[in-house]
mmCIF file of the N, C-alpha and C atoms, coordinates in Angstrom:
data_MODEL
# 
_entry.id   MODEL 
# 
loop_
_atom_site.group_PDB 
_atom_site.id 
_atom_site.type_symbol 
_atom_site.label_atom_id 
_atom_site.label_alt_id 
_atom_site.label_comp_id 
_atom_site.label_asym_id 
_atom_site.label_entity_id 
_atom_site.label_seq_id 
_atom_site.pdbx_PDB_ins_code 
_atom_site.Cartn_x 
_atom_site.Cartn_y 
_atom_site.Cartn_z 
_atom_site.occupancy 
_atom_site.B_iso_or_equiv 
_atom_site.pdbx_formal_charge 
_atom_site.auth_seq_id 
_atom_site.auth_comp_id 
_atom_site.auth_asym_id 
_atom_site.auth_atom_id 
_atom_site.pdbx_PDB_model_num 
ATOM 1   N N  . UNK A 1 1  ? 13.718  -0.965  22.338  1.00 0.00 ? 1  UNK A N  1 
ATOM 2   C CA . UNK A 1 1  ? 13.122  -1.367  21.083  1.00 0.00 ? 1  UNK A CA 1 
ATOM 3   C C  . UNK A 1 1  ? 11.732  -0.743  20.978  1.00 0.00 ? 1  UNK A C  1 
ATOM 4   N N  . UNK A 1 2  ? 11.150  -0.310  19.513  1.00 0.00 ? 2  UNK A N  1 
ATOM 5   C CA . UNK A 1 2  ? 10.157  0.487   19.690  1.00 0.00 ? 2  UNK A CA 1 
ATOM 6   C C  . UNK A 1 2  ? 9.419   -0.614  19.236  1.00 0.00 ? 2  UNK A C  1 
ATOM 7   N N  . UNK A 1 3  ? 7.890   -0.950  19.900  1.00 0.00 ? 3  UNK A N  1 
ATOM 8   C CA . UNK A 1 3  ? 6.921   -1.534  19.322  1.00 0.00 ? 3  UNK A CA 1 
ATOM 9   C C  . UNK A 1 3  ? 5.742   -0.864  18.677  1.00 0.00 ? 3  UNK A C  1 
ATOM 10  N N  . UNK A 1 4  ? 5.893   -1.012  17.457  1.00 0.00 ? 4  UNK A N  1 
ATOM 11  C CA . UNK A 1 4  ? 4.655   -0.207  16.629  1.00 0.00 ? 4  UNK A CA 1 
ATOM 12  C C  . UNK A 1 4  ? 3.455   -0.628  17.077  1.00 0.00 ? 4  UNK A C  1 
ATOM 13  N N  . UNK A 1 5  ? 2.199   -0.361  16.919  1.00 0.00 ? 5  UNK A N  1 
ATOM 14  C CA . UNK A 1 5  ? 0.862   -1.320  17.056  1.00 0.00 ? 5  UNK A CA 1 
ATOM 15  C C  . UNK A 1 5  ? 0.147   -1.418  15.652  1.00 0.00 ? 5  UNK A C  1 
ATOM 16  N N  . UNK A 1 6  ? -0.517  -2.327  15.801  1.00 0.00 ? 6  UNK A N  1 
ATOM 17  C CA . UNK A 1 6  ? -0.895  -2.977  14.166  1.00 0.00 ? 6  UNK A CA 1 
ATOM 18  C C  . UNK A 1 6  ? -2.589  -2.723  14.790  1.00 0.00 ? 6  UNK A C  1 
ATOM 19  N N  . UNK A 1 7  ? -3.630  -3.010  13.729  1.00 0.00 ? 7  UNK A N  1 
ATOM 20  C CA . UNK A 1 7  ? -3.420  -2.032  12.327  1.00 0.00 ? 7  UNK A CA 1 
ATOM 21  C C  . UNK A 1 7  ? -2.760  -1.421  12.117  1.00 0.00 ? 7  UNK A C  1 
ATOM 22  N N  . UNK A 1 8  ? -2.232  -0.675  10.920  1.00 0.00 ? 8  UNK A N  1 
ATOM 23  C CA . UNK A 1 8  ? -1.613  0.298   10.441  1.00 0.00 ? 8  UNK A CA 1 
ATOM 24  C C  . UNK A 1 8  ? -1.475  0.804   8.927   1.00 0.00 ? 8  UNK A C  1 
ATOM 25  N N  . UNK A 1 9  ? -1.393  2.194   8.961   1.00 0.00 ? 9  UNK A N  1 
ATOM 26  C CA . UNK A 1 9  ? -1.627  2.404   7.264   1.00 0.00 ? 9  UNK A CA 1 
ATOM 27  C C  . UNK A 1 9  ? -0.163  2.573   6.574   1.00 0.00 ? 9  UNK A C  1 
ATOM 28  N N  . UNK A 1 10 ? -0.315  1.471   4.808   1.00 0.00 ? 10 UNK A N  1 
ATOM 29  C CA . UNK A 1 10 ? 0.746   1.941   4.050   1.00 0.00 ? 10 UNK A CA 1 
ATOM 30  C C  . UNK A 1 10 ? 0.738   2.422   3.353   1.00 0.00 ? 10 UNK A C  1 
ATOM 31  N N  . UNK A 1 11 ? 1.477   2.834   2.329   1.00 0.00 ? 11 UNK A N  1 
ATOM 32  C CA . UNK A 1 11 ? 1.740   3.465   1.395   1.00 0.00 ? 11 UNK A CA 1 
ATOM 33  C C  . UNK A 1 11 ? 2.988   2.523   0.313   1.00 0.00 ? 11 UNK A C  1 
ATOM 34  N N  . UNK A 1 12 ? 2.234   2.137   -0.331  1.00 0.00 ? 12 UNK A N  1 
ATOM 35  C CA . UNK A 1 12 ? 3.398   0.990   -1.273  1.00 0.00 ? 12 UNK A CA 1 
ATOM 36  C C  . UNK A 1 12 ? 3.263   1.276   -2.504  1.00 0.00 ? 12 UNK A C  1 
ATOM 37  N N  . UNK A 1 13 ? 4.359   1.866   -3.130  1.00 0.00 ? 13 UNK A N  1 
ATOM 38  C CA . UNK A 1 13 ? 4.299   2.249   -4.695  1.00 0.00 ? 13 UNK A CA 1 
ATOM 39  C C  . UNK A 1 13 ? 5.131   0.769   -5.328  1.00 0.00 ? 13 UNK A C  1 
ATOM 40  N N  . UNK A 1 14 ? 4.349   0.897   -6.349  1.00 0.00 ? 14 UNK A N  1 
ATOM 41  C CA . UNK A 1 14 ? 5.057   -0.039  -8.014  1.00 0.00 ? 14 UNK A CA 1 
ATOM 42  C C  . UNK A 1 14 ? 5.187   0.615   -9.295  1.00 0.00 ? 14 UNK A C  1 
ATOM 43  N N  . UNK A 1 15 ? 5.994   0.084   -10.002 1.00 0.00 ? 15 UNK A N  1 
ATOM 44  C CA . UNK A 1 15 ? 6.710   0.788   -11.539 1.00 0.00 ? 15 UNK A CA 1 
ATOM 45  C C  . UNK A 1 15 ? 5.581   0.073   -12.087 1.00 0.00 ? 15 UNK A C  1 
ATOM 46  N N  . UNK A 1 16 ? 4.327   0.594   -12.231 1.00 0.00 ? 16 UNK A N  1 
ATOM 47  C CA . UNK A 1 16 ? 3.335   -0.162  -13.191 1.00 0.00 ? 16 UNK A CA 1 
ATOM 48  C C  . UNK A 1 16 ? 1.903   1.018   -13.097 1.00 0.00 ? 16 UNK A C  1 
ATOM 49  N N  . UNK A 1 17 ? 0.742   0.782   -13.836 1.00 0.00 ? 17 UNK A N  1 
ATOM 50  C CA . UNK A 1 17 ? -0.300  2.005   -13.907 1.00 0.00 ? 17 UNK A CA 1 
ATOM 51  C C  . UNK A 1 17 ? -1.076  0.508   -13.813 1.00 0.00 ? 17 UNK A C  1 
ATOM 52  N N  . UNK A 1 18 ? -1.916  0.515   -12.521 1.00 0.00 ? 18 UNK A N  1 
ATOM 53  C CA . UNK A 1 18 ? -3.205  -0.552  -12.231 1.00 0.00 ? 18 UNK A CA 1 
ATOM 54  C C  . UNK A 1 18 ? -3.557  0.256   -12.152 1.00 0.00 ? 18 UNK A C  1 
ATOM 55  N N  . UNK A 1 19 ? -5.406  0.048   -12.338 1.00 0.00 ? 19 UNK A N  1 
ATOM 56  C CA . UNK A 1 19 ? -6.420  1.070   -12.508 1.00 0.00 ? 19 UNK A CA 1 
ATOM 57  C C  . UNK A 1 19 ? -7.051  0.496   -11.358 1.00 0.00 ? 19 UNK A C  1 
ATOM 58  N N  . UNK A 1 20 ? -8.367  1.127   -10.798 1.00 0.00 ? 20 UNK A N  1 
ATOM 59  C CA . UNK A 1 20 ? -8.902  0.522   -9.729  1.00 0.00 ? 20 UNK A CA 1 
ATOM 60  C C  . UNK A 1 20 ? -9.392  -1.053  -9.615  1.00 0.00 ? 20 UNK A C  1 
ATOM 61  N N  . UNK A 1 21 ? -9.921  -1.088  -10.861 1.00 0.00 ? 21 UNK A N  1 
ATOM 62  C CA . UNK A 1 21 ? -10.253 -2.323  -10.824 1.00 0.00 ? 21 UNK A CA 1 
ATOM 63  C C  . UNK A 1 21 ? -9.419  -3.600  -9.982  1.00 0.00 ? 21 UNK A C  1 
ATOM 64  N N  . UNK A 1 22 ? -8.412  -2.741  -9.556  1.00 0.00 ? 22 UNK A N  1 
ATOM 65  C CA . UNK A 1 22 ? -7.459  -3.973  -9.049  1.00 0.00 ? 22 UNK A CA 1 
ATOM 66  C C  . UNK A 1 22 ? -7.178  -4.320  -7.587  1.00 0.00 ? 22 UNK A C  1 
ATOM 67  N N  . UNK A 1 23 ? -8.035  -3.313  -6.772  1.00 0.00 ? 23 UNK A N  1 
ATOM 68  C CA . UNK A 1 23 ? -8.597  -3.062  -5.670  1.00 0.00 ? 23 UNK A CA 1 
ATOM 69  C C  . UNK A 1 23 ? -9.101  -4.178  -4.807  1.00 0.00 ? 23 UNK A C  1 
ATOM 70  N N  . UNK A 1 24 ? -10.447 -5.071  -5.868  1.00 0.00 ? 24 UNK A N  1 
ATOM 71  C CA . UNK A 1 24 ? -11.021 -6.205  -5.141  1.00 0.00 ? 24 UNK A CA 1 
ATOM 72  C C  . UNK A 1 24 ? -9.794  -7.040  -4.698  1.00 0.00 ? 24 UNK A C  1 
ATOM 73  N N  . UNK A 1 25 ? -8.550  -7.060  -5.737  1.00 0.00 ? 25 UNK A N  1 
ATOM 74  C CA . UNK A 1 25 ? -7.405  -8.130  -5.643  1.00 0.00 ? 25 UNK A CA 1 
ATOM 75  C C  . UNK A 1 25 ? -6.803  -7.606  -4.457  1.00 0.00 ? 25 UNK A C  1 
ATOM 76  N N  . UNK A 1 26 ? -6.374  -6.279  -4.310  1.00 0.00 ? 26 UNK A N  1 
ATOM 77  C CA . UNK A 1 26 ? -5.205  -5.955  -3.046  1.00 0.00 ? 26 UNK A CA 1 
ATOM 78  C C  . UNK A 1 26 ? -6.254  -5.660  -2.071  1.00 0.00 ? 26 UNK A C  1 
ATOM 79  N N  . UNK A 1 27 ? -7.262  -6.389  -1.805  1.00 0.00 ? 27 UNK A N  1 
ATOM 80  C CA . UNK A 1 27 ? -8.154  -6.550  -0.394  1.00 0.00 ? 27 UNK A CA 1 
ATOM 81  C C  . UNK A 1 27 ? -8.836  -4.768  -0.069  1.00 0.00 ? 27 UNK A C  1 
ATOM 82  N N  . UNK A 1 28 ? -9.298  -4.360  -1.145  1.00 0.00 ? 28 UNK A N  1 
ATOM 83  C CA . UNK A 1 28 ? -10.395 -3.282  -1.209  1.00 0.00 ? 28 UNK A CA 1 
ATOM 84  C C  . UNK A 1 28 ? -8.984  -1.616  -1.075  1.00 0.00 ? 28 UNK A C  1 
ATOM 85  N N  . UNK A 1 29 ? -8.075  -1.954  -0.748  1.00 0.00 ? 29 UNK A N  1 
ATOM 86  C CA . UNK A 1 29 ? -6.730  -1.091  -0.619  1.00 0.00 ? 29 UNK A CA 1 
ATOM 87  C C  . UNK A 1 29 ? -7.276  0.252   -1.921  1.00 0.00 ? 29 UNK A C  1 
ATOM 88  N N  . UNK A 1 30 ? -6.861  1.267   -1.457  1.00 0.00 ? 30 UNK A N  1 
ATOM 89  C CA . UNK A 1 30 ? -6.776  2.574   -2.712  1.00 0.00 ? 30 UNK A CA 1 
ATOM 90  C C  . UNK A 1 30 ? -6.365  2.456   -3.285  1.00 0.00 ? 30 UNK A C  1 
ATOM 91  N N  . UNK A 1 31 ? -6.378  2.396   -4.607  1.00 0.00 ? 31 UNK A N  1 
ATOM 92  C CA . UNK A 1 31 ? -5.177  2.725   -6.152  1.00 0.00 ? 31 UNK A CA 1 
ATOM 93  C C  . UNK A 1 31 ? -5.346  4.048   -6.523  1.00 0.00 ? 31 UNK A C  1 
ATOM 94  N N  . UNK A 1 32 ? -4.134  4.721   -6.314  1.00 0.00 ? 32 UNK A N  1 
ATOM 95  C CA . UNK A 1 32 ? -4.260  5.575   -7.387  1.00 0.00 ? 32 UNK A CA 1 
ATOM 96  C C  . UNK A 1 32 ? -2.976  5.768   -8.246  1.00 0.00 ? 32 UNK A C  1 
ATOM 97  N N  . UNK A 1 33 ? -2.927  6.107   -9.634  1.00 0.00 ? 33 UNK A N  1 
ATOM 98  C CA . UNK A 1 33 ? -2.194  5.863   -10.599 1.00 0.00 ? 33 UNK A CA 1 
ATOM 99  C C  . UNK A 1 33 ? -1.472  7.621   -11.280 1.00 0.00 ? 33 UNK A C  1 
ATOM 100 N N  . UNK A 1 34 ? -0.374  7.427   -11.356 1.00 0.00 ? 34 UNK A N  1 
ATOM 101 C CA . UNK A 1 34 ? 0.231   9.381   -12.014 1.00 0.00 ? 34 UNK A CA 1 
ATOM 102 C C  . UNK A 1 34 ? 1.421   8.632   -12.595 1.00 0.00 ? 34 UNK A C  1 
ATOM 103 N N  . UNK A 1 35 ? 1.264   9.042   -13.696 1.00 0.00 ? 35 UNK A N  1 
ATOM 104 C CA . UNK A 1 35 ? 2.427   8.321   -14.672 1.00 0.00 ? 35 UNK A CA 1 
ATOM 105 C C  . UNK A 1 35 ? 2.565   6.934   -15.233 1.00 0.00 ? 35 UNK A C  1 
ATOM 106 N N  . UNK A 1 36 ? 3.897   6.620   -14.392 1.00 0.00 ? 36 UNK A N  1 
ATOM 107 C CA . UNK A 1 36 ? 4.212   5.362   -14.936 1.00 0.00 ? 36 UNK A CA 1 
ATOM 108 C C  . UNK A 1 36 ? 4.145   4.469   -13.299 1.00 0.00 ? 36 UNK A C  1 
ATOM 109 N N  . UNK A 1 37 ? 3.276   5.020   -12.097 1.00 0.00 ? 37 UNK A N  1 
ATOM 110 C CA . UNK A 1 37 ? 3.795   4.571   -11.165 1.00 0.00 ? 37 UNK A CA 1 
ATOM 111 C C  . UNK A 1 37 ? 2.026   3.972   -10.116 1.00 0.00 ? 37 UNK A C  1 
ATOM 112 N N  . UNK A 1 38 ? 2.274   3.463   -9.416  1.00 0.00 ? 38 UNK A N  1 
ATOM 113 C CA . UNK A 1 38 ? 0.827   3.076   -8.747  1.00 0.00 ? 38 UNK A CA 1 
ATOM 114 C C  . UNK A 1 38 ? 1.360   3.356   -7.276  1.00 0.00 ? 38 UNK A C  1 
ATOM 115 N N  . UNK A 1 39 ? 0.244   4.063   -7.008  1.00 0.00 ? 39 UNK A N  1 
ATOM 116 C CA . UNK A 1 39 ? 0.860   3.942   -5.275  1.00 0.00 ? 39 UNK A CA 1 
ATOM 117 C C  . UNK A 1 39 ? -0.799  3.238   -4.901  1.00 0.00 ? 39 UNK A C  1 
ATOM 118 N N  . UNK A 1 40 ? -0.273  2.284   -3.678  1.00 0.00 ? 40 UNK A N  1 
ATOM 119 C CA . UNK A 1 40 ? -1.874  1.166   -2.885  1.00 0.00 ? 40 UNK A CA 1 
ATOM 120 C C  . UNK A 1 40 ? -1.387  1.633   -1.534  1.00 0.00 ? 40 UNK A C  1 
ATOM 121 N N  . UNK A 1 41 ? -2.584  2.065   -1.039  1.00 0.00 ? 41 UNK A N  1 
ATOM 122 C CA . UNK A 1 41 ? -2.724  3.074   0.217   1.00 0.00 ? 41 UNK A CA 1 
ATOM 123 C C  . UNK A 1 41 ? -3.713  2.256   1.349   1.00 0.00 ? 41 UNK A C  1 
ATOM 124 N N  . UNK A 1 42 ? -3.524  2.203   2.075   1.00 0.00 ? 42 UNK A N  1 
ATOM 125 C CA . UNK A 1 42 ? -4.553  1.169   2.953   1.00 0.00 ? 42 UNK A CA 1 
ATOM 126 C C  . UNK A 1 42 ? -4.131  0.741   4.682   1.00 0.00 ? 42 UNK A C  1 
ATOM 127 N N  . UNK A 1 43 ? -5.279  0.593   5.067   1.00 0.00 ? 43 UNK A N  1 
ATOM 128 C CA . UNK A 1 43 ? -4.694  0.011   6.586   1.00 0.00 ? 43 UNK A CA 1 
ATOM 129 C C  . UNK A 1 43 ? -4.694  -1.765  6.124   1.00 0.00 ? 43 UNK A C  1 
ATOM 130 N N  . UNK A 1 44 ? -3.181  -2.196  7.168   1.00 0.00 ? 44 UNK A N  1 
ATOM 131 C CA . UNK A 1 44 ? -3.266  -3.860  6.886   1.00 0.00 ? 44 UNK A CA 1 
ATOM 132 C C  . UNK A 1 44 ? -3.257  -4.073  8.305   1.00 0.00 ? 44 UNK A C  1 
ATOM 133 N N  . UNK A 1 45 ? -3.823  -5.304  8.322   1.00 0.00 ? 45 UNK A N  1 
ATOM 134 C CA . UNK A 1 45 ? -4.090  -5.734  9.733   1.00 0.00 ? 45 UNK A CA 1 
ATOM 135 C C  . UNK A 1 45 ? -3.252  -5.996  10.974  1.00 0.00 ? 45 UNK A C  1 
ATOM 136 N N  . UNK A 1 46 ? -2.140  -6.547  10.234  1.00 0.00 ? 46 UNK A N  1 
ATOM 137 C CA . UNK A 1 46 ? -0.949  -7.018  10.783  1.00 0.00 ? 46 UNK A CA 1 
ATOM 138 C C  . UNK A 1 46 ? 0.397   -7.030  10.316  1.00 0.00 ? 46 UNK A C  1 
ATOM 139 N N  . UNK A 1 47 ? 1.519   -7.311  10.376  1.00 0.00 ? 47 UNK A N  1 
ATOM 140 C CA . UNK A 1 47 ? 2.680   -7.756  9.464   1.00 0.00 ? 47 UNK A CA 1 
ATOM 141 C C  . UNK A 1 47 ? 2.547   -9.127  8.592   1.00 0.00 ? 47 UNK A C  1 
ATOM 142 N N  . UNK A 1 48 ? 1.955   -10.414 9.062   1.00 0.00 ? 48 UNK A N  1 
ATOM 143 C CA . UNK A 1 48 ? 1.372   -11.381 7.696   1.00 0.00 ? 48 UNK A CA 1 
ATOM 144 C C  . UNK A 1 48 ? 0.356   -10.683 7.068   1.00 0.00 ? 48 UNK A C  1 
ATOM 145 N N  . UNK A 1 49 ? -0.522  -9.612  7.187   1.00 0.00 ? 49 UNK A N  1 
ATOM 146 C CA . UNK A 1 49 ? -1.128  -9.061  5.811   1.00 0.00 ? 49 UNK A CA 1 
ATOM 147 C C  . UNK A 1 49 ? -0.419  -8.172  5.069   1.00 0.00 ? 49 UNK A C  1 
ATOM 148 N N  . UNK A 1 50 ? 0.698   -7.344  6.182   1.00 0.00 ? 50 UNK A N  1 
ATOM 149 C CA . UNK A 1 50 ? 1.897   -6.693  4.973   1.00 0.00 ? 50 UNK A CA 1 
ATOM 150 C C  . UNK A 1 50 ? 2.411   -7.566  3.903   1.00 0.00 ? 50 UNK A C  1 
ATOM 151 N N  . UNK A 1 51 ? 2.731   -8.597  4.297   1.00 0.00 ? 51 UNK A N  1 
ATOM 152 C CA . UNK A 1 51 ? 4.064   -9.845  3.958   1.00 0.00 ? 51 UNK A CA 1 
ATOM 153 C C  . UNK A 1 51 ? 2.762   -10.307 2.487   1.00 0.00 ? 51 UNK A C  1 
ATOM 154 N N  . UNK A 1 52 ? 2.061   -10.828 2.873   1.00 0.00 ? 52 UNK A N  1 
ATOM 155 C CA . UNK A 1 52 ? 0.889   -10.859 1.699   1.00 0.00 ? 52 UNK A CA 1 
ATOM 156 C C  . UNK A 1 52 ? 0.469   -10.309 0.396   1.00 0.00 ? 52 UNK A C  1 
ATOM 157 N N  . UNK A 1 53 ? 0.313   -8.813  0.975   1.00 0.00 ? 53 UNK A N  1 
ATOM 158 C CA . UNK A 1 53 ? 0.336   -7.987  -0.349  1.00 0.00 ? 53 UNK A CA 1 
ATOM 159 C C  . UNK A 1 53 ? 1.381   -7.756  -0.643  1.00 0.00 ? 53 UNK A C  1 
ATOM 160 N N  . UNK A 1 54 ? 2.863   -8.104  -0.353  1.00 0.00 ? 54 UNK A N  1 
ATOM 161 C CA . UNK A 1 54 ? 4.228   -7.981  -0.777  1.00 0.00 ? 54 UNK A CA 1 
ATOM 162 C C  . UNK A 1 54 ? 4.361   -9.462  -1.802  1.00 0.00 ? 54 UNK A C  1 
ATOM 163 N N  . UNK A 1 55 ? 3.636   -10.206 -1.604  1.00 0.00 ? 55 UNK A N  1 
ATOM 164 C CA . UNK A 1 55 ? 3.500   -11.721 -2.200  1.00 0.00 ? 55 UNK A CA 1 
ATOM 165 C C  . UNK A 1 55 ? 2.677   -10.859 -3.241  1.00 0.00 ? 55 UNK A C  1 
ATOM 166 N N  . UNK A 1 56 ? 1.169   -10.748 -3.516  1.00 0.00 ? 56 UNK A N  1 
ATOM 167 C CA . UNK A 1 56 ? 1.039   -10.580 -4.551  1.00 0.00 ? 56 UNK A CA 1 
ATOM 168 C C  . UNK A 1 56 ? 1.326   -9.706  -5.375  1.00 0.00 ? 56 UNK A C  1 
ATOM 169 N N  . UNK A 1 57 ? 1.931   -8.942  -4.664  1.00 0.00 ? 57 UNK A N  1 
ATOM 170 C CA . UNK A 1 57 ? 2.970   -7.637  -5.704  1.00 0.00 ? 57 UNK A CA 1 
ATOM 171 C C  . UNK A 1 57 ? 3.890   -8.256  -6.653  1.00 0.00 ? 57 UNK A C  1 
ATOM 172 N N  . UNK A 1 58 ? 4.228   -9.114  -6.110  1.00 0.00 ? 58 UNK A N  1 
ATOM 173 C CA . UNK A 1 58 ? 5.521   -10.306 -6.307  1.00 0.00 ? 58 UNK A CA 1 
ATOM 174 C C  . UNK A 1 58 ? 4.724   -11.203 -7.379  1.00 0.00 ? 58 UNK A C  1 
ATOM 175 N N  . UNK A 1 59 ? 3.680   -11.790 -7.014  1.00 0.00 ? 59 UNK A N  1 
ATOM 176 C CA . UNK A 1 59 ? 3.204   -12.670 -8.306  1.00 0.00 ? 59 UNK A CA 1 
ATOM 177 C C  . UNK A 1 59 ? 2.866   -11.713 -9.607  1.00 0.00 ? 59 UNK A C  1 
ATOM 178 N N  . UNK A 1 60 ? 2.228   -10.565 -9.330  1.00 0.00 ? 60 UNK A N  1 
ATOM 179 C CA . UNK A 1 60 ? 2.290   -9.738  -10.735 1.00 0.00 ? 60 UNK A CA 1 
ATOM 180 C C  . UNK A 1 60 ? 3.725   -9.499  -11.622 1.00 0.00 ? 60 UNK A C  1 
ATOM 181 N N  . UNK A 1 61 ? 4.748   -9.674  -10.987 1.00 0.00 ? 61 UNK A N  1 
ATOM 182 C CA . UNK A 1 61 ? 5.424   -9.273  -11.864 1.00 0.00 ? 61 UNK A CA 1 
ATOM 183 C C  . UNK A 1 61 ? 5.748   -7.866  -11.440 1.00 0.00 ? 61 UNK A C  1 
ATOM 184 N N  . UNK A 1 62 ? 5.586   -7.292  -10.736 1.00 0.00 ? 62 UNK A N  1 
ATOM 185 C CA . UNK A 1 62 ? 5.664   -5.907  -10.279 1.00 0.00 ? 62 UNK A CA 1 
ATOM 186 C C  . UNK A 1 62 ? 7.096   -5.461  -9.588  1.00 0.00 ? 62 UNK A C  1 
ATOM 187 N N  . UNK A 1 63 ? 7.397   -3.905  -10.338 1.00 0.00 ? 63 UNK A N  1 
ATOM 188 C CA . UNK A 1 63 ? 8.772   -3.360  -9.518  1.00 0.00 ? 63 UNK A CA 1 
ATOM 189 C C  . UNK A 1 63 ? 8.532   -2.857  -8.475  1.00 0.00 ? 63 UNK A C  1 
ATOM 190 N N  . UNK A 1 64 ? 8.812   -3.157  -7.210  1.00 0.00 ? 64 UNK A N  1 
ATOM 191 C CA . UNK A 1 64 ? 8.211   -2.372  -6.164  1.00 0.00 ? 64 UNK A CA 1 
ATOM 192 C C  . UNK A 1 64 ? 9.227   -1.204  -6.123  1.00 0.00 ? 64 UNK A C  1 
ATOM 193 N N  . UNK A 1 65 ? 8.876   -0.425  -5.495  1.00 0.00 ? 65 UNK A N  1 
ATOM 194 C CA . UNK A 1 65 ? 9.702   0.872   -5.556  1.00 0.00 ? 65 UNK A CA 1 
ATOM 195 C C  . UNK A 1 65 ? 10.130  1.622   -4.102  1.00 0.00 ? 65 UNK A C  1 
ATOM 196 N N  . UNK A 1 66 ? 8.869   1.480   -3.289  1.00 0.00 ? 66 UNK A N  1 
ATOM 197 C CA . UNK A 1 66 ? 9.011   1.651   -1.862  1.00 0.00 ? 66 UNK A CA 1 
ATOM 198 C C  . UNK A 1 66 ? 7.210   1.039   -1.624  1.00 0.00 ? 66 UNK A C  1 
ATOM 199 N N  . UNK A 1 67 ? 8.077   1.001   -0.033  1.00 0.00 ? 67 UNK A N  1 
ATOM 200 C CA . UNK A 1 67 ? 7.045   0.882   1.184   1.00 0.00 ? 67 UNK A CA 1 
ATOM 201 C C  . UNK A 1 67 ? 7.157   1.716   2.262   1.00 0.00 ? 67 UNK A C  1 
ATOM 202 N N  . UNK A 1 68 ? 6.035   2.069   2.575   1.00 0.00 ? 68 UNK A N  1 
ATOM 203 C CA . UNK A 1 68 ? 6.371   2.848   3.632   1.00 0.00 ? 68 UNK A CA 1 
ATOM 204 C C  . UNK A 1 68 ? 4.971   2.798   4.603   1.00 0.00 ? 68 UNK A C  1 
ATOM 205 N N  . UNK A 1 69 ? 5.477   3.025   5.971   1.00 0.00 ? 69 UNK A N  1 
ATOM 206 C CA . UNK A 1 69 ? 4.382   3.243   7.236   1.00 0.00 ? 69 UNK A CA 1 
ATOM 207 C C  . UNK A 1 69 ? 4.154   4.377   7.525   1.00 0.00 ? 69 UNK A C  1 
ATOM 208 N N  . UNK A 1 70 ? 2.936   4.592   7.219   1.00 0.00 ? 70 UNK A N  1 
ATOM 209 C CA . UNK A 1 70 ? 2.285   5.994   7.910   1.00 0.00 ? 70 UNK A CA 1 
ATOM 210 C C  . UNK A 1 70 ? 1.987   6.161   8.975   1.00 0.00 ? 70 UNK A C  1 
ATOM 211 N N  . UNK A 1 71 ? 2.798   7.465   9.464   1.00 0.00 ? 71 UNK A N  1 
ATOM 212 C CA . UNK A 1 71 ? 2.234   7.868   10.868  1.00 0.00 ? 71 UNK A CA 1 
ATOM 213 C C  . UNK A 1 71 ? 0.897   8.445   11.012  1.00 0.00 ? 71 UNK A C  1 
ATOM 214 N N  . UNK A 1 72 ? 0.582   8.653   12.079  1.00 0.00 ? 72 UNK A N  1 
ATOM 215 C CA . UNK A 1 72 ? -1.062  9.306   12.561  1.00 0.00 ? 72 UNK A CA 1 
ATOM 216 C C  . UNK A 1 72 ? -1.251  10.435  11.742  1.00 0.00 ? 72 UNK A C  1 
ATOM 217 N N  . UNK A 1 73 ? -0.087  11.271  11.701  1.00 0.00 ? 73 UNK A N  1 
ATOM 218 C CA . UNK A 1 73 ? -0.061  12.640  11.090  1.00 0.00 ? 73 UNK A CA 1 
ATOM 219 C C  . UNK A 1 73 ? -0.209  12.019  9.423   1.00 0.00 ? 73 UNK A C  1 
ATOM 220 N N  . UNK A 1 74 ? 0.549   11.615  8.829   1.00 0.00 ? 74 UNK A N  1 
ATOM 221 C CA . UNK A 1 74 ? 0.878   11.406  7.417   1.00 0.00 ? 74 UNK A CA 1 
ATOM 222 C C  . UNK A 1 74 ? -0.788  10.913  7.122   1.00 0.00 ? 74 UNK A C  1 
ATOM 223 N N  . UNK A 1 75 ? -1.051  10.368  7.907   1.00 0.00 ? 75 UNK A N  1 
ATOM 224 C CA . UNK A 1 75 ? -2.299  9.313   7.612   1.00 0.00 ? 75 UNK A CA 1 
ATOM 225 C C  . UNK A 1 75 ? -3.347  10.767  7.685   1.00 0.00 ? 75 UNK A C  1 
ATOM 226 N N  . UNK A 1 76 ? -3.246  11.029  8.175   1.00 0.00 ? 76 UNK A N  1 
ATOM 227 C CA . UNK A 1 76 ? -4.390  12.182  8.526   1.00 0.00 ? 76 UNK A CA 1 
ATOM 228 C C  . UNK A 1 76 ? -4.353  13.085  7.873   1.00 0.00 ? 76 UNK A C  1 
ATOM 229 N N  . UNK A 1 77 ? -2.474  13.635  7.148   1.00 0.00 ? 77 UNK A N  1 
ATOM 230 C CA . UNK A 1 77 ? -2.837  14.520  6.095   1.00 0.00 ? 77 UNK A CA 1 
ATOM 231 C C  . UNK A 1 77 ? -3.240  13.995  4.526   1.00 0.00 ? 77 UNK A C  1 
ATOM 232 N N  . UNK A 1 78 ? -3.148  12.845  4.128   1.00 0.00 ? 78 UNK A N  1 
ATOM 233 C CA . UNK A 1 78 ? -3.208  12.375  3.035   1.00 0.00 ? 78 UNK A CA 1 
ATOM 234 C C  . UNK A 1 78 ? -5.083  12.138  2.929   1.00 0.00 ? 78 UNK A C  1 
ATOM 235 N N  . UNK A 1 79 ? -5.830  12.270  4.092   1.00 0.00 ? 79 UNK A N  1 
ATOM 236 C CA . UNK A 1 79 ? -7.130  12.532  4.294   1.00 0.00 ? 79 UNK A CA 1 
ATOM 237 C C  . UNK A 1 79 ? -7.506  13.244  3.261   1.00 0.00 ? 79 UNK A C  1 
ATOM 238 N N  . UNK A 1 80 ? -6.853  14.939  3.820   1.00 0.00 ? 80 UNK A N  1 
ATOM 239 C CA . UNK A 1 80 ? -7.286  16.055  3.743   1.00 0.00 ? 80 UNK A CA 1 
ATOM 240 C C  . UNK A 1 80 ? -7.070  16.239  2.157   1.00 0.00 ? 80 UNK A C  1 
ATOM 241 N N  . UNK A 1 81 ? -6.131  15.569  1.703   1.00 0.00 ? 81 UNK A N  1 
ATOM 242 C CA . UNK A 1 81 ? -5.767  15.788  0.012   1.00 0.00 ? 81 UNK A CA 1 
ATOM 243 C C  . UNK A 1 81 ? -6.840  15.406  -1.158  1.00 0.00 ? 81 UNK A C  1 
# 
């Protein structure tokens, strides 16, 4: 069984356009917005702070679309962008 280690950075898109302002709410997390879609980019502390911002994704009303865990590399190239 593989054990990940926490912190760790995600990458969680929704079918919705939040502007930054919405940042203070998903705990200081990146927004950035292209289209019709939001991707929130961020290190979470643990799996109950994943499970969390999956809750308030959930109280907005929001389509989630994916989640995903970034590796060292992914994390490091999305730096450079």
């Amino acid at each position: 069984m593989n054990s990940r280690r926490w912190p760790a950075r995600y990458e969680i898109r929704v079918d919705s356009v939040l502007d930054d302002q919405w940042a203070d709410w998903f705990g200081g997390l990146q927004l950035s917005s292209g289209g019709t879609q939001t991707v929130i980019t961020g290190v979470l502390a643990d799996q109950p702070a994943l499970h969390g911002l999956l809750t308030k994704i959930n109280d907005l009303g929001l389509c989630l679309i994916s989640v995903r865990r970034l590796d060292a590399d992914d994390a490091a190239g999305q730096a450079q962008e």
